[in-house]
C-alpha positions, 0 to 999 in steps of 0.5 A: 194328542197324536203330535204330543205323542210322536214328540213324546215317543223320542223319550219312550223305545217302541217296546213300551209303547208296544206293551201299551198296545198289547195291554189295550187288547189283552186287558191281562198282565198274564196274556200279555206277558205271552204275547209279549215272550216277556215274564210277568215280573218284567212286565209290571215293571215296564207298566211301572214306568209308563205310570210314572212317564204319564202319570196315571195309572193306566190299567187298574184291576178290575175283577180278573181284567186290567181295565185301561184308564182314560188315559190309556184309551186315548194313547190308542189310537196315536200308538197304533199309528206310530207301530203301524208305521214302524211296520210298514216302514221295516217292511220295506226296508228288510229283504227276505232270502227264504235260502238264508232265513230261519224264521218260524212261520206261524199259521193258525189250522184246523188238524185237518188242514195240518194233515194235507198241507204239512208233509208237502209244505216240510217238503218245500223248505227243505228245497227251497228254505232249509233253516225255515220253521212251521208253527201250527197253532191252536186257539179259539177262533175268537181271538183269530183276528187280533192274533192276525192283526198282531203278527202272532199267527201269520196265516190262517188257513181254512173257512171263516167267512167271519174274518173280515175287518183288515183282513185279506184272503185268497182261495186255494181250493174247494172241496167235499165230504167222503166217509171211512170204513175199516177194510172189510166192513161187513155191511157198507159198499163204496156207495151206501143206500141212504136208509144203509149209511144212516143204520149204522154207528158214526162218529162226528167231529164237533165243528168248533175252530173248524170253519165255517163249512164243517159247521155245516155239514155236521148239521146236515148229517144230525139232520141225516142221521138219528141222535142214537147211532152217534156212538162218539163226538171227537174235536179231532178228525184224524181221532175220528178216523182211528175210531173207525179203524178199530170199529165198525163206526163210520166218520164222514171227513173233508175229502182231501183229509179223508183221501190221506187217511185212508191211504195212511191208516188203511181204510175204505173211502165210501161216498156218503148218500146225503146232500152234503155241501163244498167249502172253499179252503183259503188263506188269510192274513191281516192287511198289516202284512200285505206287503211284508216280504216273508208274509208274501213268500210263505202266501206264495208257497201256499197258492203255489202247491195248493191253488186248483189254479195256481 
């Protein structure tokens, strides 16, 4: 199979074997289309002549899906082989000149990790890479390692002890939980009783697509803290944070993301009284682009402003 194909691959162009791969994963024309910056028209087309090249239908419809046929499963693996190749052998052919590149680097974070990193990393390229461009992105951390495997995120960065299979990482720092008080609130000191933080209204930010560590800690301060002085579940830190602000509610943050807010929104850092645990901040990448020059700068950016030691 995989020799009938490198010899079959002289009559396809890597884009079509590229939507065979894409399809595989995506079992969705709409989905694929997206990853693919293609319309959906254009991409049925493209499918229209790979059923005919192979002569099978490839992907049938099934329910919502488009279920890969026979067929389609056994191209896998010999067309992850060919673009596995192509990448590897692009990566070492093109240099990467972050004074002259305009590549958008793409990086998968929490709002948290955006709010800490971003101003000095936007500091950075205008430095060292002007014609340089972030993109912060969202998704569900389900779909984190194909997005990685892919090259559609060039980075996550964050807590996923989860992400494994092919995928590198490497530490940049650790870190703990402060809470925010508006200035002047009427009963909290820096250092709250137990019995005194747990009084009062908090607002908890829901632990989805944040890692592994916030996960934790949320459960801790459940635990803490009785179900009814929860006035508020956000998905957002900085959301949390304006609440607290305009109110007497109290939000305990990772500490780095609560140090900037409350020098940003003017808030009083207090030490929460309660056994909250450290999580390890790092930065992830498919081992796909290991070597790949651009992935390697962008990796080395990050490790240079934000390792503890660097």
């Amino acid at each position: 199979m995989g020799t009938n194909l490198h010899i079959q691959a002289d009559l396809l162009d890597l884009y079509q074997l590229r939507v065979i791969d894409v399809l595989l994963r995506e079992q969705s024309l709409t989905r694929a289309a997206l990853v693919l910056n293609t319309t959906q028209p254009a991409l049925s087309k493209t499918l229209a002549r790979l059923r005919s090249y192979f002569d099978d239908p490839l992907f049938v419809r099934v329910s919502l899906n488009m279920e890969p046929t026979p067929k389609a499963l056994g191209l896998a693996a010999p067309i992850r082989l060919i673009l596995d190749e192509m990448q590897m052998l692009r990566c070492s052919q093109v240099p990467f000149d972050p004074r002259k590149s305009d590549r958008t680097f793409s990086f998968f974070a929490t709002d948290a990790a955006v709010v800490v990193m971003l101003p000095s990393l936007v500091k950075t390229l205008q430095s060292q890479a002007p014609s340089v461009r972030l993109s912060a992105v969202q998704l569900e951390e389900d779909h984190l390692h194909a997005w990685l495997k892919s090259g559609k995120v060039d980075l996550a960065i964050g807590n996923y002890p989860a992400l494994t299979q092919g995928i590198r990482r490497q530490r940049l720092f650790t870190a703990g939980y402060l809470s925010l008080v508006r200035k002047g609130h009427p009963r909290l000191p820096r250092e709250p009783a137990p019995d005194a933080f747990a009084a009062e209204q908090h607002v908890l930010v829901s632990s989805s697509g944040t890692g592994h560590g916030i996960a934790l800690a949320e459960h801790v301060l459940q635990a803490a803290i009785p179900a009814s002085q929860f006035t508020a579940r956000v998905p957002s830190f900085t959301a949390a944070a304006v609440v607290a602000k305009h109110t007497d509610a109290v939000v305990t943050l990772p500490s780095p993301l609560a140090e900037v807010l409350a020098r940003e929104l003017d808030l009083e850092l207090v030490k929460p009284p309660l056994r909250l645990p450290r999580f390890e901040v790092a930065q992830y990448w498919h081992e796909r682009f290991h070597r790949e020059a651009g992935n390697q700068w962008f990796r080395s950016v990050l490790h240079q402003r934000f390792s503890a030691n660097p």
